[in-house]
C-alpha positions as CSV (number, residue, x, y, z in Angstrom):
1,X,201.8,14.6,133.1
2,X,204.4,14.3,135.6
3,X,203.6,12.3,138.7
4,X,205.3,12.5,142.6
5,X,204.3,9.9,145.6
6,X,205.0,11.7,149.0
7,X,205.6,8.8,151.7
8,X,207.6,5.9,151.0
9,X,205.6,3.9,154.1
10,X,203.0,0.9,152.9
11,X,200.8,3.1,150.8
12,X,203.5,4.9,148.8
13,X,205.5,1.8,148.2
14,X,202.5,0.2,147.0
15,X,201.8,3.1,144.7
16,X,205.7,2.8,143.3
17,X,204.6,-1.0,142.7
18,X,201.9,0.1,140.4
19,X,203.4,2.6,138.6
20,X,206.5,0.5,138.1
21,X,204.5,-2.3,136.9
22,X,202.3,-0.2,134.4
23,X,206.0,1.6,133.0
24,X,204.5,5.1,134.3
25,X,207.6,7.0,135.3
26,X,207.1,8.8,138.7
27,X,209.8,10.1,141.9
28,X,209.0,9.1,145.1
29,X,210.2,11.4,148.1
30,X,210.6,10.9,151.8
31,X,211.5,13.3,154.9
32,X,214.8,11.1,155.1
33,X,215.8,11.7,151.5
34,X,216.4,9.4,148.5
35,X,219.6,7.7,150.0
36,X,217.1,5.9,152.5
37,X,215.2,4.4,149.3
38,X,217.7,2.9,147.7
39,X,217.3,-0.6,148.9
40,X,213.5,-0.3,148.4
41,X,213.4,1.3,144.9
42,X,216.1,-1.2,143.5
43,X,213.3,-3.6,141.2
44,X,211.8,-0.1,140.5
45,X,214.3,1.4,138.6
46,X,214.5,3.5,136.4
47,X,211.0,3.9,135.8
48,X,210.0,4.9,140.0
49,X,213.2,7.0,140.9
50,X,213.9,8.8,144.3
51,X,213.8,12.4,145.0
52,X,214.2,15.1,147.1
53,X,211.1,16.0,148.1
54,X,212.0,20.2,147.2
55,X,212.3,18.7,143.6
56,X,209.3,16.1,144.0
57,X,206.9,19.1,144.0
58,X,207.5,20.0,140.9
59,X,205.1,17.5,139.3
60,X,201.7,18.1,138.0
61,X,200.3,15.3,139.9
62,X,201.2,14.9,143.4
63,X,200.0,12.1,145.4
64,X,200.3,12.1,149.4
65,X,201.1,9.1,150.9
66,X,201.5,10.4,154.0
67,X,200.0,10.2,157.5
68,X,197.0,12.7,157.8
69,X,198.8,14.5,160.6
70,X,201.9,15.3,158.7
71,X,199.8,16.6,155.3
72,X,200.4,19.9,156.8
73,X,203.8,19.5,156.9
74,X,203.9,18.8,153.5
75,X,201.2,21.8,152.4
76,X,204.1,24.3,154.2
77,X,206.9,23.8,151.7
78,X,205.4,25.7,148.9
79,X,203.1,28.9,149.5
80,X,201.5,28.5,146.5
81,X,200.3,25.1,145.0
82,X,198.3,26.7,141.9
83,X,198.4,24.3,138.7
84,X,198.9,21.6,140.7
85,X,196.1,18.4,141.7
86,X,196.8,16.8,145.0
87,X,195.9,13.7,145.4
88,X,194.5,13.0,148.9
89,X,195.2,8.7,149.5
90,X,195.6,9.6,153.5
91,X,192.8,8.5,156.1
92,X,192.1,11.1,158.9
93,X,192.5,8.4,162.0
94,X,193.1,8.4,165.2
95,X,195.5,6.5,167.4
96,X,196.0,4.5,169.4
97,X,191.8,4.4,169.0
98,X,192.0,3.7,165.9
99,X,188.7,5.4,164.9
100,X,187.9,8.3,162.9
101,X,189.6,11.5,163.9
102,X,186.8,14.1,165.2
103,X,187.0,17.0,162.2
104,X,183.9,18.9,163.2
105,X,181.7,16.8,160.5
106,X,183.6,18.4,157.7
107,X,184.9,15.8,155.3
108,X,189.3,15.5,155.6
109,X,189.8,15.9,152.3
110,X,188.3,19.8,152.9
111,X,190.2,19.9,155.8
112,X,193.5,18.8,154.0
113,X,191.9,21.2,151.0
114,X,192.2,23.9,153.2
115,X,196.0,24.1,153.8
116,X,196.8,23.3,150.2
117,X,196.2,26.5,148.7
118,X,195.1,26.8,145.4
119,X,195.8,23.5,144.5
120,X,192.7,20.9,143.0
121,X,192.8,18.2,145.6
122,X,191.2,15.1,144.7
123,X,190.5,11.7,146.8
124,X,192.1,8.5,145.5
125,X,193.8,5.4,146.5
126,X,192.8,5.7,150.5
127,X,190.3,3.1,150.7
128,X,192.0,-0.5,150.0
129,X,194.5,-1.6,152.5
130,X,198.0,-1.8,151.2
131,X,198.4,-5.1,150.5
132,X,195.5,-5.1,148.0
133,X,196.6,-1.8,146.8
134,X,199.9,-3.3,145.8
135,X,198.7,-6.4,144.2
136,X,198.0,-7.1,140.7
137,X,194.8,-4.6,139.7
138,X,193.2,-7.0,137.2
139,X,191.2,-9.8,138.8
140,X,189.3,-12.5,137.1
141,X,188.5,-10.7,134.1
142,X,187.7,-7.4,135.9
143,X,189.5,-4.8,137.5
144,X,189.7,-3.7,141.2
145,X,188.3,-0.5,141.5
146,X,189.6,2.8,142.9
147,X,187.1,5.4,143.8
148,X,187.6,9.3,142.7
149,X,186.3,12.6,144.8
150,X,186.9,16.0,143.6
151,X,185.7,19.4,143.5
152,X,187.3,19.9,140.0
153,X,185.8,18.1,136.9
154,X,189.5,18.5,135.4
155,X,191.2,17.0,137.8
156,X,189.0,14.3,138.7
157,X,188.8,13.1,134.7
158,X,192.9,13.4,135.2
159,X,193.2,11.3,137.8
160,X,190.6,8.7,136.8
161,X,193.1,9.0,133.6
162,X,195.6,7.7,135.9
163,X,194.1,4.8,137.7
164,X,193.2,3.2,134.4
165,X,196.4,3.4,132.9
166,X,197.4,1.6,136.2
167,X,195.2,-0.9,135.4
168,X,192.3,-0.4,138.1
169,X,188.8,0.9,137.1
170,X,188.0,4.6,138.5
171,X,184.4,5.3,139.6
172,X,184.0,9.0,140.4
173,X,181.8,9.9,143.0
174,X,181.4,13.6,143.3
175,X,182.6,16.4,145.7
176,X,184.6,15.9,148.5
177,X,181.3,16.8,150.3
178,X,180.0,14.0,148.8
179,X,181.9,11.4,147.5
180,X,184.3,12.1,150.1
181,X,182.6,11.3,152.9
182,X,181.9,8.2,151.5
183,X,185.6,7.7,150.6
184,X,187.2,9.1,153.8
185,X,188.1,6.4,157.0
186,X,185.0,4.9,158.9
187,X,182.8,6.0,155.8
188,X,180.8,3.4,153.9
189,X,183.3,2.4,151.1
190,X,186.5,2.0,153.3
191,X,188.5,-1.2,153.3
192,X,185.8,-2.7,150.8
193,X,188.2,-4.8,147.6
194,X,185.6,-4.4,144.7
195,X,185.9,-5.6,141.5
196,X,184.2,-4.0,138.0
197,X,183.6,-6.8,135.6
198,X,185.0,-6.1,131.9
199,X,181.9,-5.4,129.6
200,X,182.1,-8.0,126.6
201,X,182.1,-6.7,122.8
202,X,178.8,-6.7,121.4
């Protein structure tokens, strides 16, 4: 699998820590283009690399790390995003409020589903702040935990896959009717830090 982060803000740089850390090779891409991320991706390289964003698309596993309002922006550079899984790790917020952004009761990773056509878009990676997000995964003999919401049993075991291998345990919740509400901004598991204990051998 080939993996892209989309945003290089606090949320996409935190990503490029993780994947860094766990030797996952990924590009990370930016509306200002990969000359602006060379300071930033320095202790990264070569295993997080910068791309053009055109060229970032290109991987199986797309994670957007960008505001909510600008997901659309992204979803217009391809017509078609078939084969691909889209991982939703925006919150749908609204500023200078900063309370949840009114969507008609429908959940925002629908909403972002919507403009993504034909892609499987799964929720990940939205619901610890960035800091925590970047930090080391593996805590007191557990692992910090990353929740999962998709309406694709493919995808969602993919992506589970990946938070793993990044060293964080993946609890999958369900639908983005379901689990996503739970997952999305001002919903029950937002800005909680939980930890799964390791099981001992028996």
């Amino acid at each position: 699998m080939s993996y892209a982060i989309i945003g290089s803000g606090a949320i996409g740089g935190a990503l490029a820590k993780q994947f860094a850390r766990s030797n996952i090779k990924a590009v990370i891409a930016n509306r200002r283009g990969p000359a602006s991320l060379a300071g930033e991706l320095k202790a990264f390289n070569p295993t997080v690399s910068a791309a053009e964003i055109s060229n970032a698309l290109n991987a199986d596993v797309i994670i957007l790390a960008v505001p909510f309002g600008a997901a659309g922006d992204v979803a217009q550079l391809r017509n078609d995003w078939s084969g691909k899984i889209v991982v939703d790790a925006t919150n749908a917020i609204e500023f200078p409020a900063f309370k949840p952004m009114d969507l008609g009761g429908r959940p925002s990773s629908q909403v972002l589903s919507a403009q993504f056509k034909g892609a499987k878009v799964v929720k990940a990676f939205n619901t610890l702040p960035a800091a925590v997000l970047a930090d080391e995964p593996r805590r007191n003999g557990g692992h910090r935990t990353i929740f999962v919401s998709g309406d694709h049993t493919d995808a969602n075991e993919k992506v589970a896959s990946l938070v793993t291998t990044l060293g964080f345990s993946p609890i999958t919740l369900g639908r983005l009717d379901q689990g996503g509400l739970l997952q999305q901004f001002g919903g029950p598991l937002t800005m909680h830090s939980l930890i799964q204990e390791s099981r001992p051998r028996e």
